[in-house]
MIKOL-986704 format. One record per residue (C-alpha): residue number from 1; residue in one letter; x, y, z. Coordinates in Angstrom, 2 decimals, decimal comma, m for minus. Example, Ala and Ser with C-alpha at 12.3 -4.5 7.8 and 13.67 -1.06 7.14 Angstrom:
2
{site 1 'A' {12,30 m4,50 7,80}}
{site 2 'S' {13,67 m1,06 7,14}}
END
This chain:
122
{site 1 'X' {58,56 122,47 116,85}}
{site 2 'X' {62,46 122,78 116,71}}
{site 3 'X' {62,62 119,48 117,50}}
{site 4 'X' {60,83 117,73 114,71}}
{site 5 'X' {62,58 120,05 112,49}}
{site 6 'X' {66,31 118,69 114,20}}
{site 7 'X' {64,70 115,50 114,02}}
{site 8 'X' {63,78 115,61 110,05}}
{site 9 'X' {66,54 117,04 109,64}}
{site 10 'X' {69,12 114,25 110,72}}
{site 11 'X' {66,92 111,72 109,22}}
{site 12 'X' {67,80 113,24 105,94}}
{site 13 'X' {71,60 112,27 106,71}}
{site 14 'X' {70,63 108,58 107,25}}
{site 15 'X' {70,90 106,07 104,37}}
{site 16 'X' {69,24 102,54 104,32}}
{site 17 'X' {67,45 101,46 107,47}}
{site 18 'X' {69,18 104,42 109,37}}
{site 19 'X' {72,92 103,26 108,74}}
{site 20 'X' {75,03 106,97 108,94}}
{site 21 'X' {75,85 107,80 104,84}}
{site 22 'X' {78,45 110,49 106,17}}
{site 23 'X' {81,99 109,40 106,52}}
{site 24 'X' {83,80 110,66 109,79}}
{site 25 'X' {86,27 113,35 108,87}}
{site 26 'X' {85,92 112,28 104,82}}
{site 27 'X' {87,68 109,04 105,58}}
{site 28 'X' {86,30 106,27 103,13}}
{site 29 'X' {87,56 102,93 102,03}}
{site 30 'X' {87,91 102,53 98,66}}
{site 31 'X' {87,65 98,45 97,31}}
{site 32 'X' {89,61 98,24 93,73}}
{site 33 'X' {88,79 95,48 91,96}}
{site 34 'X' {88,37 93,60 88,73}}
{site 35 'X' {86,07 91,55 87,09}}
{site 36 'X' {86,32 87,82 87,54}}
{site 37 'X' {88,47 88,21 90,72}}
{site 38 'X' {87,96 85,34 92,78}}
{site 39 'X' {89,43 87,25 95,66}}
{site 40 'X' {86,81 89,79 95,33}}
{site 41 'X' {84,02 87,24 95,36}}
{site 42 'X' {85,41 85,99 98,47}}
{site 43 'X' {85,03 89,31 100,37}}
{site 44 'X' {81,84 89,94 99,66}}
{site 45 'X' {80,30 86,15 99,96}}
{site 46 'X' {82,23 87,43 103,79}}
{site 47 'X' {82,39 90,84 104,77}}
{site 48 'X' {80,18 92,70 101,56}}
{site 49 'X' {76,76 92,76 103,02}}
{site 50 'X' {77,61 93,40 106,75}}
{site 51 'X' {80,35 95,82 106,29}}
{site 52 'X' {78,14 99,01 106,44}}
{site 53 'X' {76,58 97,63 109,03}}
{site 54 'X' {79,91 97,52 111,22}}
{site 55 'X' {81,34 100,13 112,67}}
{site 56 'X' {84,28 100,26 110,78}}
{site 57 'X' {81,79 100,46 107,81}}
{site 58 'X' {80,11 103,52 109,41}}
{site 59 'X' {83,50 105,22 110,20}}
{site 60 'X' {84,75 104,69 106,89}}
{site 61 'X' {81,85 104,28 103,86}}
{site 62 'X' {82,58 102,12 101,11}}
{site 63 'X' {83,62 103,20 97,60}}
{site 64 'X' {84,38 100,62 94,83}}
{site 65 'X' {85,82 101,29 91,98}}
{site 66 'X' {87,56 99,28 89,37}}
{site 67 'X' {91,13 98,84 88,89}}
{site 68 'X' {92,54 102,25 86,49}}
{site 69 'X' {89,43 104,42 87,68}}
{site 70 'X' {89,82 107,79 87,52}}
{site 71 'X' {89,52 107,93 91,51}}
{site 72 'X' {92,63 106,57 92,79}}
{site 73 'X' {94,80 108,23 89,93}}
{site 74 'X' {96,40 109,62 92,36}}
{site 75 'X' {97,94 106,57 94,79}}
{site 76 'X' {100,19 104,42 94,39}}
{site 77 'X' {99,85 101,98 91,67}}
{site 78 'X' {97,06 98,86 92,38}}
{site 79 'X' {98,60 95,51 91,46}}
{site 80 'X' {95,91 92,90 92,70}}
{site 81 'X' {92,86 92,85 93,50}}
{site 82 'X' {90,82 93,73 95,84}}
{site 83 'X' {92,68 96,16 96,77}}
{site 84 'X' {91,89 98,35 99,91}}
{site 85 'X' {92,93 101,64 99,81}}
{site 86 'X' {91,55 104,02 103,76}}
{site 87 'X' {91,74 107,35 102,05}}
{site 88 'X' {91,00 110,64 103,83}}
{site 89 'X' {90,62 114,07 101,34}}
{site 90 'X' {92,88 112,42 98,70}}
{site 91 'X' {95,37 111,33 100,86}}
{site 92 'X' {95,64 107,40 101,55}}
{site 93 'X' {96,10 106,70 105,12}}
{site 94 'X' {96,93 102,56 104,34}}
{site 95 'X' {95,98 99,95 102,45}}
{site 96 'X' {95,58 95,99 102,42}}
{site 97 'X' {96,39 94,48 99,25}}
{site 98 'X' {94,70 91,37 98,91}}
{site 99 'X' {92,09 89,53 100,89}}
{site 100 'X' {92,66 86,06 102,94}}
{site 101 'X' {90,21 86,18 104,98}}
{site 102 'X' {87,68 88,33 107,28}}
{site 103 'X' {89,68 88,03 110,82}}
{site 104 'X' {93,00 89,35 108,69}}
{site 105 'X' {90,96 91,80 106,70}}
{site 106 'X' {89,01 92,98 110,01}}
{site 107 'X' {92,70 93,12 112,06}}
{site 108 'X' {94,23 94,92 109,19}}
{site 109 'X' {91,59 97,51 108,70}}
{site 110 'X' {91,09 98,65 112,36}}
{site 111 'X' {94,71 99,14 112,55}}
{site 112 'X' {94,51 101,82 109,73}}
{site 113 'X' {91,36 103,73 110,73}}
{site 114 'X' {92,89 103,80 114,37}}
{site 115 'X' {95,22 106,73 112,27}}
{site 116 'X' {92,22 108,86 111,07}}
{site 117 'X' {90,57 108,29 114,55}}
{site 118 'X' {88,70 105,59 114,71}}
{site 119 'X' {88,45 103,29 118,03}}
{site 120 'X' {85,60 100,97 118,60}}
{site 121 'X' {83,52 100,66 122,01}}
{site 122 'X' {84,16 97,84 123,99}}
END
């Protein structure tokens, strides 16, 4: 019986189709953006659907917000859009500013979650 209840139990942490909901170690990425940014478009016609699906998506959940939201008050200012802010308990670990293209984006992003941890299987 302690089983099924373990087994319930971690079901209840699973979002969509089993993908993992919890960050690891709080570490999110947080995508600022703005209506009618092209750039913004880009990344998601790309990367949007698949990236919780990736490990680096699993590592570090997705937040969006829009540019001047309350939640990244306190970083550094956001100039363009999207904007990618790797934040861990309020504290940003790095950012990419901008987005040209899934292999930079990808590159970029793995370099800053390697910081809070992160290092993909082979």
């Amino acid at each position: 019986m302690l089983w099924v209840a373990l087994f319930v139990v971690g079901l209840g942490a699973m979002g969509p189709a089993g993908y993992d909901v919890r960050s690891a170690d709080g570490v999110r990425l947080i995508m600022v953006e703005e209506a009618g940014c092209r750039f913004c478009r880009a990344w998601d016609a790309e990367i949007g659907n698949g990236y919780r699906k990736s490990a680096e998506g699993r590592f570090a959940p997705l937040k969006r917000v829009l540019r001047g939201a309350p939640e990244i008050r306190n970083f550094a200012p956001v100039v363009y859009t999207p904007t990618f802010l790797v934040v861990r308990s309020n504290e940003e670990l790095g950012r990419i500013t901008g987005y040209p293209g899934a292999d930079y984006f990808y590159d970029e992003l793995r370099a800053i979650l390697a910081v809070a941890g992160f290092f993909p299987g082979p």
